[in-house]
C-alpha positions as CSV (number, residue, x, y, z in Angstrom):
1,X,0.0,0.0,0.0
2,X,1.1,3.8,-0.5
3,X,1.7,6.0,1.9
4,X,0.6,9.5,2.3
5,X,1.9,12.1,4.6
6,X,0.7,15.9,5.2
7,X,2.9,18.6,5.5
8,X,2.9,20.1,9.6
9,X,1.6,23.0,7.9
10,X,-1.7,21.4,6.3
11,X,-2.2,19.6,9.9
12,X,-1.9,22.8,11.6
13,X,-5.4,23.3,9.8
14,X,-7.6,19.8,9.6
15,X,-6.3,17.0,11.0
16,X,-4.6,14.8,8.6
17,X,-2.2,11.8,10.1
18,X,0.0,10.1,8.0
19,X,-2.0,7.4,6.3
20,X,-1.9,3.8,4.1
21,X,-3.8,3.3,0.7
22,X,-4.1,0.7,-1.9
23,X,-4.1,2.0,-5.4
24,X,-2.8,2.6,-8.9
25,X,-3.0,6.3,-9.2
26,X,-2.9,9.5,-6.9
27,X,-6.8,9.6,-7.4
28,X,-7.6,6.0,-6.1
29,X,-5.0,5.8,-3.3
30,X,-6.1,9.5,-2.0
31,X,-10.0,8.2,-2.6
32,X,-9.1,5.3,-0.1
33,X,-7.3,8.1,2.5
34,X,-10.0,10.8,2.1
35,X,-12.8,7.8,2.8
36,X,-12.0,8.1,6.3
37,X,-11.2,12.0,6.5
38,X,-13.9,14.2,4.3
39,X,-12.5,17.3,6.0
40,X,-9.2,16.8,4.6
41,X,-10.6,15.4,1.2
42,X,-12.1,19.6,1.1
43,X,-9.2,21.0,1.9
44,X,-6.6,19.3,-0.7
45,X,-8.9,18.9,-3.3
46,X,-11.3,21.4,-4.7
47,X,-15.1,20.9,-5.8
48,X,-14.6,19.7,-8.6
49,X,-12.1,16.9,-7.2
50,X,-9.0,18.3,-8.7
51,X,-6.1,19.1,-6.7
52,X,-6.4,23.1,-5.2
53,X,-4.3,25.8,-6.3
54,X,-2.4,26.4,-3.5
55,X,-1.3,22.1,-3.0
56,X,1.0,20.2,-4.5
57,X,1.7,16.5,-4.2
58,X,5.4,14.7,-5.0
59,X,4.9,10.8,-5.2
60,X,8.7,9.4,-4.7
61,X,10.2,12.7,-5.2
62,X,8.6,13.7,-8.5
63,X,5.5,16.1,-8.7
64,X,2.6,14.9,-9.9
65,X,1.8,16.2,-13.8
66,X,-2.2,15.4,-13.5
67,X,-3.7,17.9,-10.8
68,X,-7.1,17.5,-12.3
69,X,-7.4,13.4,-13.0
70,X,-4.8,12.9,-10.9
71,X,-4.3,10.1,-13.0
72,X,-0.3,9.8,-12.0
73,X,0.9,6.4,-11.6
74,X,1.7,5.3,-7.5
75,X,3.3,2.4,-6.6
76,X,2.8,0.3,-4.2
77,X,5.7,1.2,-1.9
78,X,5.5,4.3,-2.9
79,X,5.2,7.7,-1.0
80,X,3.1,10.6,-1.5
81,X,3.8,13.8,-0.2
82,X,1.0,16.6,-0.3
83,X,2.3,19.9,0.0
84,X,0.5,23.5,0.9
85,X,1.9,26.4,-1.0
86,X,3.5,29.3,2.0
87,X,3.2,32.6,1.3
88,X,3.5,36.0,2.8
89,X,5.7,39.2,3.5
């Protein structure tokens, strides 16, 4: 199974502990994560079900291409990162 781990920064705003999923892609590993946790399923992915603006994901070091399908492939030791975007002055 993959695993998924939040940034502190994206925990310090829903509560989102580091997880295990089976799947082929972003979308169905995240789907299996998100079951469980509908408030951090809002605030990674936007209505539509595509990733938000201001998130990124890396799965083994590489960021994903698809933030709409999510349709990247994920293996099944890999690791998914999911990354919020800081900004500020």
């Amino acid at each position: 199974m993959a695993r998924v781990v939040f940034t502190p920064n994206i925990q310090r705003h829903v509560a989102c502990p580091e997880a295990e999923a089976p799947g082929n892609t972003v979308r169905e590993v995240l789907n299996g994560v998100f079951a469980g946790n509908p408030r951090a399923a809002a605030y990674v992915l936007d209505d539509q079900s595509a990733l938000r603006k201001h998130m990124t994901i890396f799965v083994d070091g590489h960021m994903i291409r698809d933030r709409s399908g999510l349709t990247d492939p994920v293996g099944p030791a890999s690791t998914i990162y999911i990354y919020q975007a800081l900004s500020g002055g």
